[in-house]
C-alpha positions in Angstrom: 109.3 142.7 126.0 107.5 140.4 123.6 109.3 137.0 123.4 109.7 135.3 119.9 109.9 131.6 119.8 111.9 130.1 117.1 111.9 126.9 115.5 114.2 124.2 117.0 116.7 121.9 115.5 114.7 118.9 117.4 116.9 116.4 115.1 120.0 117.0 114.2 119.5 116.8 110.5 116.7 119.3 110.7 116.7 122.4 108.8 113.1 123.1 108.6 110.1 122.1 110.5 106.1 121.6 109.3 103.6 122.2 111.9 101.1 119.3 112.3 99.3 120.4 115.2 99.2 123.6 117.5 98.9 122.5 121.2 98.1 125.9 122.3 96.0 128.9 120.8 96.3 132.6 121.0 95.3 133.6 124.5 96.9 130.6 126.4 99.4 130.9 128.9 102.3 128.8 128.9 105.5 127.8 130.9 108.9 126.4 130.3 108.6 123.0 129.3 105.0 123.5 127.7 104.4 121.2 124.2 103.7 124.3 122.0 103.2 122.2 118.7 103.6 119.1 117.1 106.6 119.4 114.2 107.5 116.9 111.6 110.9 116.9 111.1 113.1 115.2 108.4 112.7 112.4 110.6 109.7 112.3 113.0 106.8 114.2 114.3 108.0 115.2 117.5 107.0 118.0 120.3 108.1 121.2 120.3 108.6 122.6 123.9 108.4 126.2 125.2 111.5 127.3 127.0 109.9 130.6 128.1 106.9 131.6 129.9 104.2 133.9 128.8 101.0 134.6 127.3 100.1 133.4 123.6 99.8 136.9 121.3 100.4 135.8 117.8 100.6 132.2 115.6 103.5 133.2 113.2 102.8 129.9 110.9 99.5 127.5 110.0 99.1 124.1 110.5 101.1 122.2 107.4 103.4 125.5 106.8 107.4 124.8 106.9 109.0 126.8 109.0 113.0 127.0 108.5 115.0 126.5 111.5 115.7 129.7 113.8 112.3 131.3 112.1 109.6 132.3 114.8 107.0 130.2 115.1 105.1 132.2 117.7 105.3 135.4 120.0 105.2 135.4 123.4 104.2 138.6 126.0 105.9 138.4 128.7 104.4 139.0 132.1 103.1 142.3 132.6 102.4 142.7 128.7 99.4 143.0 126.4 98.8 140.0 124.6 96.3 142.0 122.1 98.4 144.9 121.7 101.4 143.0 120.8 99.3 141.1 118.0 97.9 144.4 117.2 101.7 145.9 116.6 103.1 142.8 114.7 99.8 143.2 112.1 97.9 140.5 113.6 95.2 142.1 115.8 92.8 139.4 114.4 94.8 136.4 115.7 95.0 137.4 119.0 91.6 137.3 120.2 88.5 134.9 118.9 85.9 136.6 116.9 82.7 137.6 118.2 80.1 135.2 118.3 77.6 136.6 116.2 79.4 139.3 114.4 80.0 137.1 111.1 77.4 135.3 109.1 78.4 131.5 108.9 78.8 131.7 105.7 81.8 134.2 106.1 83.4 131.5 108.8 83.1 128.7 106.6 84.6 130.5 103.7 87.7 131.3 105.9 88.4 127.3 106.0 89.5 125.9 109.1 92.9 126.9 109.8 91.5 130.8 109.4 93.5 131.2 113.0 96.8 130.5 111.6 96.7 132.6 108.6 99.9 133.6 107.3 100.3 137.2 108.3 100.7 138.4 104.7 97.5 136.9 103.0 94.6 138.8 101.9 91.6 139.2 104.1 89.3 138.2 102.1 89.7 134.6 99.9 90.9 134.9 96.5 89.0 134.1 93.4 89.8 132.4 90.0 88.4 133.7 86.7 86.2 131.1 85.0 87.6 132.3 81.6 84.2 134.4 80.6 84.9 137.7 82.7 82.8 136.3 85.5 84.6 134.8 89.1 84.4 131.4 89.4 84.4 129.0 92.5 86.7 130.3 95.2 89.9 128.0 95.7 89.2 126.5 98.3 85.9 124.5 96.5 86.0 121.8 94.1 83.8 120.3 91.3 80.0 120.2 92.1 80.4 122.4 94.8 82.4 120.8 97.0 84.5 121.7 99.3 88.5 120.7 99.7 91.1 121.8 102.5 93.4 124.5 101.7 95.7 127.0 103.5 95.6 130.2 102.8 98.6 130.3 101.1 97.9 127.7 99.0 94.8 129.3 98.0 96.7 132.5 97.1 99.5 130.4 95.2 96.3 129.0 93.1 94.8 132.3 92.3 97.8 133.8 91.1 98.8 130.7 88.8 95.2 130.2 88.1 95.2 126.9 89.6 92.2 124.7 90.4 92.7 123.0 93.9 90.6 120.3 93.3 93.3 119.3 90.7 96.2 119.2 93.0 96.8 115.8 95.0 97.4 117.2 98.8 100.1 115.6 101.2 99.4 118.2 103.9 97.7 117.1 107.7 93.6 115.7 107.4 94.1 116.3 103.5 94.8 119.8 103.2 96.4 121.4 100.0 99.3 123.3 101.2 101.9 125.3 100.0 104.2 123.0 98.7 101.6 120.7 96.9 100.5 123.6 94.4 104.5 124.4 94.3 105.0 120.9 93.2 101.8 121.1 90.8 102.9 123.2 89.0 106.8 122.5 88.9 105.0 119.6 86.6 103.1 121.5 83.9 104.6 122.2 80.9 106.2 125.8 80.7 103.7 128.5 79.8 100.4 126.3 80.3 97.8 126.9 82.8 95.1 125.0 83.9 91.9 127.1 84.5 89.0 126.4 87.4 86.6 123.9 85.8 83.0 126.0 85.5 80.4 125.3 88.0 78.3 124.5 84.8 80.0 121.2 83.5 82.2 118.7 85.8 86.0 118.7 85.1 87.0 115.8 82.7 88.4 113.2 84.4 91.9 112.3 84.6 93.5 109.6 82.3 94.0 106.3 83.8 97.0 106.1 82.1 98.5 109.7 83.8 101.7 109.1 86.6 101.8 109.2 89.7 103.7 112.4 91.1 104.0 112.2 95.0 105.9 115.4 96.3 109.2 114.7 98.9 108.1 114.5 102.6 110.6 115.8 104.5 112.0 112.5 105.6 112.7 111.5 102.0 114.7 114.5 101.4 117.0 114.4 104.1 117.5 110.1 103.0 118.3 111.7 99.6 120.5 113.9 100.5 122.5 111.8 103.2 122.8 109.2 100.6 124.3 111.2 97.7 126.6 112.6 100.5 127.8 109.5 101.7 128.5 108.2 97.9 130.6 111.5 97.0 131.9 112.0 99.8 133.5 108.8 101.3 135.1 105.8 99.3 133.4 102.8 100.8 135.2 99.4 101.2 133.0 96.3 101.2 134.4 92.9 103.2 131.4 90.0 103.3 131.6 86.7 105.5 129.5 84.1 106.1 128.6 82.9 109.4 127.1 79.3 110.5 124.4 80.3 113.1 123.1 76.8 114.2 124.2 77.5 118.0 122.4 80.9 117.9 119.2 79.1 116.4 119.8 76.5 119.1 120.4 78.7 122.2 117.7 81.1 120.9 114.7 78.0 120.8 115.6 77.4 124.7 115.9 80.7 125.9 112.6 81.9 124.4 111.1 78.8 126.0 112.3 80.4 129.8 111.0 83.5 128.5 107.8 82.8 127.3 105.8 84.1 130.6 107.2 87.4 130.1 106.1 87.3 126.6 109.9 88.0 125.1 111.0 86.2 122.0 114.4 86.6 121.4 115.3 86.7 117.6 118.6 86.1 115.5 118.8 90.1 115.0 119.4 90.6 118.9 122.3 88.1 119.4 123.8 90.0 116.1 123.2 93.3 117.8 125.1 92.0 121.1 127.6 90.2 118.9 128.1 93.8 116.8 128.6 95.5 120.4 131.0 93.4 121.9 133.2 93.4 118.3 132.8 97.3 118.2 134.4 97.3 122.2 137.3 95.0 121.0 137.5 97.3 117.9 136.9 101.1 118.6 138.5 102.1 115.2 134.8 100.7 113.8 133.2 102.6 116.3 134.4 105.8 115.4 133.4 109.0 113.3 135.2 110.4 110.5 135.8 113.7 110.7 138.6 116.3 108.5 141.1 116.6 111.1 140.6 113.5 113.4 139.2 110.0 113.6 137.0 110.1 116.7 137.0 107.2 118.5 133.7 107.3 120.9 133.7 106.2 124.3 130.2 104.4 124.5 129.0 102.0 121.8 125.5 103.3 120.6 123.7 101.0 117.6 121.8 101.9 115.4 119.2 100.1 114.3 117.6 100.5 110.6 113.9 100.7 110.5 111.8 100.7 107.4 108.9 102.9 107.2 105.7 103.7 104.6 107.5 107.0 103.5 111.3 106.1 103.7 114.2 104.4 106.7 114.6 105.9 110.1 118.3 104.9 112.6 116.6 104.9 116.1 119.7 104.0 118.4 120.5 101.7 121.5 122.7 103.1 123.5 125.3 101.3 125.5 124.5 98.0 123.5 127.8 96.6 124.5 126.1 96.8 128.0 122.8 94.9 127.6 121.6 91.7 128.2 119.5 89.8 125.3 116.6 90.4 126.9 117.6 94.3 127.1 118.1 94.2 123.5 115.1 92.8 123.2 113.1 94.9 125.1 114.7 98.4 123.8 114.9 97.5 120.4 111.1 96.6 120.0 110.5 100.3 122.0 112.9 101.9 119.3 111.2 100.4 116.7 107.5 100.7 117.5 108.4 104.9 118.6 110.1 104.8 114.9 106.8 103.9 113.2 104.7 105.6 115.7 106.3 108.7 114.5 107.1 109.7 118.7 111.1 109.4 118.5 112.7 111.5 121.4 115.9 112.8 120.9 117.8 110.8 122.7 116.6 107.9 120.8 117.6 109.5 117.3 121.4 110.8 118.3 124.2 109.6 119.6 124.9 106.3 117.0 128.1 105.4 116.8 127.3 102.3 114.6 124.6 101.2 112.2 123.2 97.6 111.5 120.8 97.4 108.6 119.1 93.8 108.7 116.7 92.7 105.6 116.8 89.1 106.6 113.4 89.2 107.1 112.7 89.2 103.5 114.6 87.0 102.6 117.4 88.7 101.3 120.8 87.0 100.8 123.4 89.5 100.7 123.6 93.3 100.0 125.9 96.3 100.5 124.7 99.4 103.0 125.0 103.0 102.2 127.4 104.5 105.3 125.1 106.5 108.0 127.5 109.6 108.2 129.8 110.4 110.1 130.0 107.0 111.2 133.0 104.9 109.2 131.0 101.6 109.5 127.9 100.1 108.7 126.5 96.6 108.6 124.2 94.6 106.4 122.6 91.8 107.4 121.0 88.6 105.5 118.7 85.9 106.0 119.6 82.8 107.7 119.2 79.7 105.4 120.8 76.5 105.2 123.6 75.7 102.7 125.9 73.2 102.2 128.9 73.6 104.5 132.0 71.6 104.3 133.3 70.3 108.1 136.5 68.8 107.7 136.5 66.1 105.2 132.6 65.8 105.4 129.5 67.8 103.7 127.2 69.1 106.3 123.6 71.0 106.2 124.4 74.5 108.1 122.1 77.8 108.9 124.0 80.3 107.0 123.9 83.9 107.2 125.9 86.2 105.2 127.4 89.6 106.6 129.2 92.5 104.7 130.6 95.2 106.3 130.6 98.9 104.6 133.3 100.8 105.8 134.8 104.2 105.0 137.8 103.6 103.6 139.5 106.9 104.9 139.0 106.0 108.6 139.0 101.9 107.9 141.6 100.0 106.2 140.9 96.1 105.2 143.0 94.6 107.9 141.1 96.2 110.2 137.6 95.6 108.9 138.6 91.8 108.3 139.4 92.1 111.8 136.2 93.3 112.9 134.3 90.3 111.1 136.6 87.7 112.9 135.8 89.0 115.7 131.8 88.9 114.7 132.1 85.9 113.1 134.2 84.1 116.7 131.0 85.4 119.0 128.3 84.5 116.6 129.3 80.8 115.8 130.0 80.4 119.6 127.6 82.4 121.0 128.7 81.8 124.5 131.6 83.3 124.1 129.6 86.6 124.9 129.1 85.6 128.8 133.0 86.2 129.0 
């Protein structure tokens, strides 16, 4: 029986997946734990595996189309089976067998475009065209002005002939360049209701645009699920805010000599891993902090799992260390540089994006004083981090120069009451000034 293989939830936000690359063509035979395709997901590009085995029959979806969650992204036949007759019966004949080698002109393969083997089952056979406005076809969609040639999928192609779109006039976001779907979507969600922007004729180049025209840059995936999470967490849960600062010239100290031992392994310790450590040991004394929110119950978790805040080009990813509470400096060190360069690498696993119980959000490094944190749902606490700088500080009776760094705490007020998120900055505050207080 032919095996359909869905779309995964590979992050836990996820509700829809973009192909970025196909690991594996019709024809191909494949086992359980087989990289089937590259997927971005609200988060990351990560793999998605095969948990059956069988022979590729049919490609349900192109490179750069969304696929929703539980949708199949390709068919399977199972051993025994006919791979071309089960293309053949799902109305895909074509994608289940590479054309003959001379049986098409080139012309005819380069008109198909490059992702002709992941054609959505539903488009037209042949490429659309777009009236030039004088009762004669002009360019196909998929060329641009003087006779160029842009990438397109075919559905983006068929979108454009139907609104009479010219692709050359559509910014793409989709892999290598390519026009997809939900750039010609977003085009023309811009226009003006009830105008149209006709194919420029091969006769005269298209004017160019104004220098003075916006900017529109459609929502990755990744910037939807931030805008989402945030407007959640704002309506959702009333946030208390509690700030401290926190003298840090034993960290700076202690930090300088350890680095020093360190140096021939090439690990430089920085302020943000003795606040990570410090955050860990305050979240063991504290578990109330280190808890999720939920209708019925406060959970309080068992392991204490950071998460560390990671900017990227198109938005923030929360890669997490798990057991922080656990680790040694140089640990922290170590796993926090691999979280960070997988985050921006785009190759997150899964275990490296679930599980946080906690979330510390550090813009020291530009220079930032003090701000408040959005919570990182369903966790009740989240914390913001400034720069170190030196201020005055007052010791005693006597005016002292001090490396300063201020803290504040967002809470969820539901799960955290003040006492208790005072108490949790004590507590940070006690292990960072005396930072060997952690060896006990």
């Amino acid at each position: 029986m032919p095996i359909e293989v869905p779309m995964g939830a590979i992050s836990p936000t996820m509700e829809s997946g973009q192909i970025v690359e196909w690991r594996v063509k019709v024809g191909d035979k494949v086992k359980e734990g087989d990289t089937l395709a590259d997927i971005q997901t609200d988060k990351a590009v990560m793999p998605l595996e095969s948990f059956d085995e069988g022979t590729v029959a049919v490609l349900c979806a192109q490179v750069g189309q969304d696929v929703k969650v539980g949708s199949p992204v390709l068919i399977l036949a199972g051993k025994g089976e006919d791979a071309q007759a089960i293309a053949a019966k799902s109305g895909a004949a074509t994608a289940a067998a590479p054309a003959p080698a001379a049986a098409e002109p080139q012309v005819k393969h380069e008109a198909q475009g490059a992702d002709a083997p992941y054609r959505e089952m539903t488009s037209s056979p042949t490429q659309p065209e777009i009236s030039n406005g004088q009762g004669k076809p002009a360019a196909t969609a998929s060329e641009v002005h003087g006779g160029g040639r842009i990438k397109s999928s075919p559905l983006a192609r068929k979108i454009a002939a139907s609104a009479k779109v010219d692709l050359g006039q559509v910014p793409p976001t989709g892999p290598g360049g390519r026009v997809i779907r939900r750039d010609v979507e977003a085009f023309l969600a811009s226009r003006p209701a009830g105008s149209a922007v006709p194919a420029p004729s091969k006769a005269a180049p298209a004017a160019k645009p104004s220098s003075a025209a916006a900017k529109r840059t459609p929502h990755s995936p990744m910037r939807k699920t931030i805008a989402a999470r945030m407007v959640q967490a704002k309506q959702s849960a009333p946030e208390i805010h509690v700030t401290v600062d926190i003298r840090i010239d034993e960290i700076v100290s202690i930090r300088e000599r350890l680095n020093k031992q360190l140096a021939a392994e090439k690990i430089k310790l920085s302020v943000g891993d003795f606040v990570t450590k410090g955050v860990a040991l305050a979240l063991r004394k504290h578990p109330g902090v280190n808890a999720t929110y939920e209708p019925e119950a406060i959970v309080e978790h068992p392991d204490v799992n950071v998460g560390i805040a990671v900017a990227l080009e198109g938005g923030l990813m929360v890669p997490v260390l798990h057991n922080a509470d656990t680790l040694g400096l140089r640990e922290i060190r170590q796993g926090s540089e691999a979280i960070v360069e997988a985050a921006r690498k785009g190759k997150l696993t899964s275990t490296q994006l679930t599980g946080g119980t906690f979330t510390i959000s550090n813009l020291g490094m530009y220079g930032v004083k003090a701000f408040d944190a959005i919570l990182n749902l369903p966790q009740v606490g989240i914390l913001a981090v400034g720069a170190g700088e030196k201020r005055p500080v007052v010791v005693g009776d006597t005016l002292q120069i001090g490396t300063v760094m201020t803290v504040t705490l967002t809470a969820d007020h539901r799960a955290v009451d003040g006492a208790l998120a005072a108490e949790f900055l004590r507590t940070l505050k006690g292990l960072l000034e005396e930072p060997t207080s952690m060896l006990l």
